[in-house]
C-alpha positions as CSV (number, residue, x, y, z in Angstrom):
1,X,3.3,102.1,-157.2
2,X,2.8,105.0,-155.3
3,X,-0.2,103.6,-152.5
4,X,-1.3,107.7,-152.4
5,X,-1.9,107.4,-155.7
6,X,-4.6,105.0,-155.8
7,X,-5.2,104.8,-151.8
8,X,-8.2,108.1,-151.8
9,X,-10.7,105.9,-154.1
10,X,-13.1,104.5,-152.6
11,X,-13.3,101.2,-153.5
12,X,-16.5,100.2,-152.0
13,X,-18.0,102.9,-153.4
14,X,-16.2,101.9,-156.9
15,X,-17.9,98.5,-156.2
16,X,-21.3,99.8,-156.2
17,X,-21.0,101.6,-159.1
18,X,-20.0,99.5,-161.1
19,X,-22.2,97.1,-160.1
20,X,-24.7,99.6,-161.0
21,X,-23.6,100.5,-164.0
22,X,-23.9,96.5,-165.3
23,X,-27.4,96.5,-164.2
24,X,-27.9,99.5,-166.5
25,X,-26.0,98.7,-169.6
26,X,-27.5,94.9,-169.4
27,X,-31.3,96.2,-168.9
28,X,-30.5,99.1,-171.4
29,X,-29.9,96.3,-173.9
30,X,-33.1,95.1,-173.9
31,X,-30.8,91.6,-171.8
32,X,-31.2,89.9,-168.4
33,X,-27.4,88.4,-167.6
34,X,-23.4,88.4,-168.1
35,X,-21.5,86.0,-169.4
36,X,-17.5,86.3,-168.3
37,X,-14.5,84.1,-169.7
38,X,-12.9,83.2,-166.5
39,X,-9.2,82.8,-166.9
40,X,-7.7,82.1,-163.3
41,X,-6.0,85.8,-163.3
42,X,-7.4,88.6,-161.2
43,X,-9.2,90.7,-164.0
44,X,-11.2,87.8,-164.4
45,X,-12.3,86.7,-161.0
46,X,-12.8,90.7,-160.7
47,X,-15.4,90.9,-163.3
48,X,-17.2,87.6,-163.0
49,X,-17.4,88.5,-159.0
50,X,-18.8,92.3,-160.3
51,X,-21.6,90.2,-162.9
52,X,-22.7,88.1,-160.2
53,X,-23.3,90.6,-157.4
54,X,-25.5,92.4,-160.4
55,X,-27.1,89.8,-161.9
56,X,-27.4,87.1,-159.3
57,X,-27.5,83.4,-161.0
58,X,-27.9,85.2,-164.1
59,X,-24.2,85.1,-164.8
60,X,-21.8,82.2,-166.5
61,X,-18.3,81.7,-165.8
62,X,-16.6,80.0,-168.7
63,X,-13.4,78.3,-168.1
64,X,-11.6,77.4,-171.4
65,X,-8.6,75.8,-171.1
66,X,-6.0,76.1,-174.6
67,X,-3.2,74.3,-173.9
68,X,-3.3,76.2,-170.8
69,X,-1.1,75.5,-167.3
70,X,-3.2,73.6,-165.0
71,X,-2.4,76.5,-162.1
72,X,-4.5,78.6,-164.3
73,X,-7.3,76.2,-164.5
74,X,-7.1,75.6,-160.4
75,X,-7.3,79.1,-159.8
76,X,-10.5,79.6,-162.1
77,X,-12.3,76.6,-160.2
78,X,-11.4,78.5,-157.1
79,X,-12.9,81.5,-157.7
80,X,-15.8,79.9,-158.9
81,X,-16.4,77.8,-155.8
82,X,-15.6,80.6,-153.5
83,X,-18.5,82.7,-154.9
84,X,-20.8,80.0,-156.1
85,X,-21.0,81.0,-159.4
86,X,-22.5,79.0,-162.5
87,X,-19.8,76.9,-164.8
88,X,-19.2,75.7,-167.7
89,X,-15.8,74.5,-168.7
90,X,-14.8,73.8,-172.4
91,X,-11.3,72.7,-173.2
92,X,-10.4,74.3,-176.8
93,X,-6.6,72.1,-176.9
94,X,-8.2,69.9,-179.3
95,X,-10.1,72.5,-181.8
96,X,-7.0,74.5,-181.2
97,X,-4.8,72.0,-182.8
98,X,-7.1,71.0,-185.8
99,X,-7.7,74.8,-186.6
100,X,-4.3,75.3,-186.7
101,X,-3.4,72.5,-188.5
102,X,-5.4,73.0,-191.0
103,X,-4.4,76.7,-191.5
104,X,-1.0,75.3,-192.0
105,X,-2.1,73.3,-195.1
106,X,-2.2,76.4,-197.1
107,X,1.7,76.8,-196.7
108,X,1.5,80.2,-194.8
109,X,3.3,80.0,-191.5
110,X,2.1,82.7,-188.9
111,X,4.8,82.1,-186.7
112,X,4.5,82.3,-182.8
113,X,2.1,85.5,-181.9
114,X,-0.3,84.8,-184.6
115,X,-0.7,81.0,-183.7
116,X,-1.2,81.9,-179.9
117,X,-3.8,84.7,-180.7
118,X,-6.1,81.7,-182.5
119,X,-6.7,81.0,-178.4
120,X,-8.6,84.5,-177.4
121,X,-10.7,84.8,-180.6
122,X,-11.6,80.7,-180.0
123,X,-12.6,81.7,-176.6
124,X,-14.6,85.0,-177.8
125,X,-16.3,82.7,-180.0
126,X,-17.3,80.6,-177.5
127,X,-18.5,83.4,-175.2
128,X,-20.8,84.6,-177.5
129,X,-22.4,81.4,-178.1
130,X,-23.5,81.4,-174.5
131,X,-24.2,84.8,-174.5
132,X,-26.6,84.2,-177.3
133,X,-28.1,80.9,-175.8
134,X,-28.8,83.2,-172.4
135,X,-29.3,86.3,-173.4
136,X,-26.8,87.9,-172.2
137,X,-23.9,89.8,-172.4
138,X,-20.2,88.8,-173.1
139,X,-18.3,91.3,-169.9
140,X,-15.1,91.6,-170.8
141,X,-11.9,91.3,-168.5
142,X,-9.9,94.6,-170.0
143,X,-8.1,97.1,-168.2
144,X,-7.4,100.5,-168.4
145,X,-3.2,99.6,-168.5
146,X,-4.1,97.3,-171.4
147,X,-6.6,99.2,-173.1
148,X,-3.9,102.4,-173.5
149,X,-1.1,100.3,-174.7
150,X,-3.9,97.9,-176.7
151,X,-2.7,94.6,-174.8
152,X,-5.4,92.3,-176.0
153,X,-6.0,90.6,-179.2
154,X,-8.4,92.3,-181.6
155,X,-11.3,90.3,-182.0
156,X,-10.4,87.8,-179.1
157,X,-10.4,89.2,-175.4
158,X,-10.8,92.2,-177.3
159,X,-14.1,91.4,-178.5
160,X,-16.7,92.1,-175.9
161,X,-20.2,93.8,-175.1
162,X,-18.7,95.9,-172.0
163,X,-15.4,96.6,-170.3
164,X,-16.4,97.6,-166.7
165,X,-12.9,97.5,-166.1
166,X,-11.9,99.7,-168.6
167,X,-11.5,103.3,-166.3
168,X,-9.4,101.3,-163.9
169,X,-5.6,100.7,-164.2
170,X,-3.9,97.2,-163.0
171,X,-2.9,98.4,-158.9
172,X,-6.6,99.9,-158.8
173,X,-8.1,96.5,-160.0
174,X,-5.9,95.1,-157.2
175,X,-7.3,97.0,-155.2
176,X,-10.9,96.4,-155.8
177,X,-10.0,92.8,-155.7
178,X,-8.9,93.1,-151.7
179,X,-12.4,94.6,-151.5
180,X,-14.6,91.9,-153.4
181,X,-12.5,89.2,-151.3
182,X,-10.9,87.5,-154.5
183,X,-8.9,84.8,-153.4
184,X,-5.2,86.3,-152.3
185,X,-3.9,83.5,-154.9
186,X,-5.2,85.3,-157.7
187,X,-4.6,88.7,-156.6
188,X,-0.7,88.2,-156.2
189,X,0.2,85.7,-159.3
190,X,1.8,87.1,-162.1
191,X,-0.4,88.4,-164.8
192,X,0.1,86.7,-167.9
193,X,-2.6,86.2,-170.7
194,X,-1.9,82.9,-171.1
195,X,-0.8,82.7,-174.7
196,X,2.0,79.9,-174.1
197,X,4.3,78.5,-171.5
198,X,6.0,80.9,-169.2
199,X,4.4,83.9,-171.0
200,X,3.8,87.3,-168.8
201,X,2.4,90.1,-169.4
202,X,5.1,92.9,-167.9
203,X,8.2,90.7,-170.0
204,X,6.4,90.8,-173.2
205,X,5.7,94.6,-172.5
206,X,8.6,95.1,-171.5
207,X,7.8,97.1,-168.6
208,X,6.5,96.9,-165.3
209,X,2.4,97.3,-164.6
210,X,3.6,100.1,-162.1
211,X,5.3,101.9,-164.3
212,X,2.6,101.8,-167.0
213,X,0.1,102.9,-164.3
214,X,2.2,105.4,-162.7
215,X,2.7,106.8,-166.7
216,X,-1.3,106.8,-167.2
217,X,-2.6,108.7,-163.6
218,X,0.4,111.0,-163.9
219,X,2.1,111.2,-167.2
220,X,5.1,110.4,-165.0
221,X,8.4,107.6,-166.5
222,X,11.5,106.8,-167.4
223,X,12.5,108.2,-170.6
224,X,13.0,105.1,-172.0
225,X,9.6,103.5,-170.1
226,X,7.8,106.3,-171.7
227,X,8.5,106.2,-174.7
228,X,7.9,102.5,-175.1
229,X,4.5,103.1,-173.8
230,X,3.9,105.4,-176.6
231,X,5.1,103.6,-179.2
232,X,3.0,100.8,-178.0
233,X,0.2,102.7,-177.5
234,X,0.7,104.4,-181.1
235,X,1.0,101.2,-183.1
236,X,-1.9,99.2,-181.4
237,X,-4.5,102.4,-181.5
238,X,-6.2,100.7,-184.4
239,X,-7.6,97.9,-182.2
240,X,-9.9,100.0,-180.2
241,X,-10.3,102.6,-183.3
242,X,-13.9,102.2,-184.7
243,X,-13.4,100.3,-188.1
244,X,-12.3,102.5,-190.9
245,X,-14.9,103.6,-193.6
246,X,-14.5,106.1,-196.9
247,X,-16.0,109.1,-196.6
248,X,-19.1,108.8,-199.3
249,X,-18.5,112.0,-200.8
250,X,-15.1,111.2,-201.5
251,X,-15.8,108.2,-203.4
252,X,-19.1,108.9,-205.0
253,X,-18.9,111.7,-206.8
């Protein structure tokens, strides 16, 4: 990534104002705290570290391991020690498995992408059942870079309260990361989102975060680069798309 590109924001400055901006949203909905789902990757340590210096103690981590690599795990705890903040762990391998199982026994095999995606909307559930319990809200872990292409699952990391990441791509996160003093750890591992072994996010893409980010603050790529992120982009609108309804006068007449 071009460093001139992201290197004039001020990311202190960012810090503040987003910070800011949680307090508002939160106390706008009539709420007192954040809960975060807190994954081990760097979005995640980002946000939970962005609810706490808001809200204080009123902020939950979650870590909810699905079949997950215990790296990911370590790195959550981590970032939770480091800043102190309120946990709650809940390992969904079991509930996972007997979901899925009995899913199966209707003879309809998903195959490997919709089996995995049963992990984010397990873990969205589980969000908003603390979210409910506290009174606050579920702060999601989205970027800009996966908000354009719609990388997240509809209904599971996808289904949130707020996004205070959303008007920032991956390098800027990065960068904000260096300033909130995430664990260096975190801030270098690969990105993946955890869906099974070995998964990434830029090979399942199929392109790098740099050249996505590059693509979104400039318009600049590869021909090929580009039009993969449109294609992408194009086919996964309908996950951030309010949800369709027919026009009344069209279909009461």
């Amino acid at each position: 990534m071009d460093k001139n590109i992201i290197a004039e924001n001020d990311y202190t400055k960012i810090k503040d104002n987003l910070v800011s901006w949680l307090q508002t949203e939160v106390q706008n909905a009539g709420l007192k705290g954040a809960v975060v789902g807190l994954s081990g990757g760097i979005d995640s340590a980002v946000t939970a570290r962005l609810s706490q210096l808001a809200f204080g103690e009123d902020v939950l981590a979650v870590i909810m391991p699905c079949h997950s690599s215990t790296q990911d795990r370590e790195d959550a705890l981590m970032a939770a020690n480091k800043f102190g903040l309120q946990v709650v762990e809940n390992d969904l391998s079991e509930i996972y498995d007997h979901f899925l199982a009995n899913l199966k026994e209707s003879g309809i095999e998903g195959g490997k992408l919709a089996a995995a995606n049963i992990k984010p909307r397990l873990r969205m559930t589980a969000l908003y059942y603390y979210a409910q319990a506290k009174n606050y809200l579920v702060v999601g872990t989205d970027n800009r870079s996966e908000l354009k292409i719609g990388y997240f699952t509809k209904h599971g990391d996808g289904g949130i309260d707020l996004a205070p990441l959303g008007s920032l791509v991956k390098h800027e996160v990065k960068e904000l990361a260096e300033v909130l003093e995430i664990p260096a750890e975190i801030i270098e591992k690969k990105p993946s989102a955890g869906l099974w072994e070995g998964q990434t996010d830029e090979s399942e893409m199929g392109f790098s975060y740099q050249e996505l980010d590059k693509y979104i603050l400039t318009g600049e790529a590869e021909p090929e680069v580009k039009e993969k992120i449109q294609k992408l982009a194009s086919k996964n609108s309908h996950k951030a798309a309010p949800i369709p309804i027919p026009a009344r006068d069209e279909i009461v007449k």
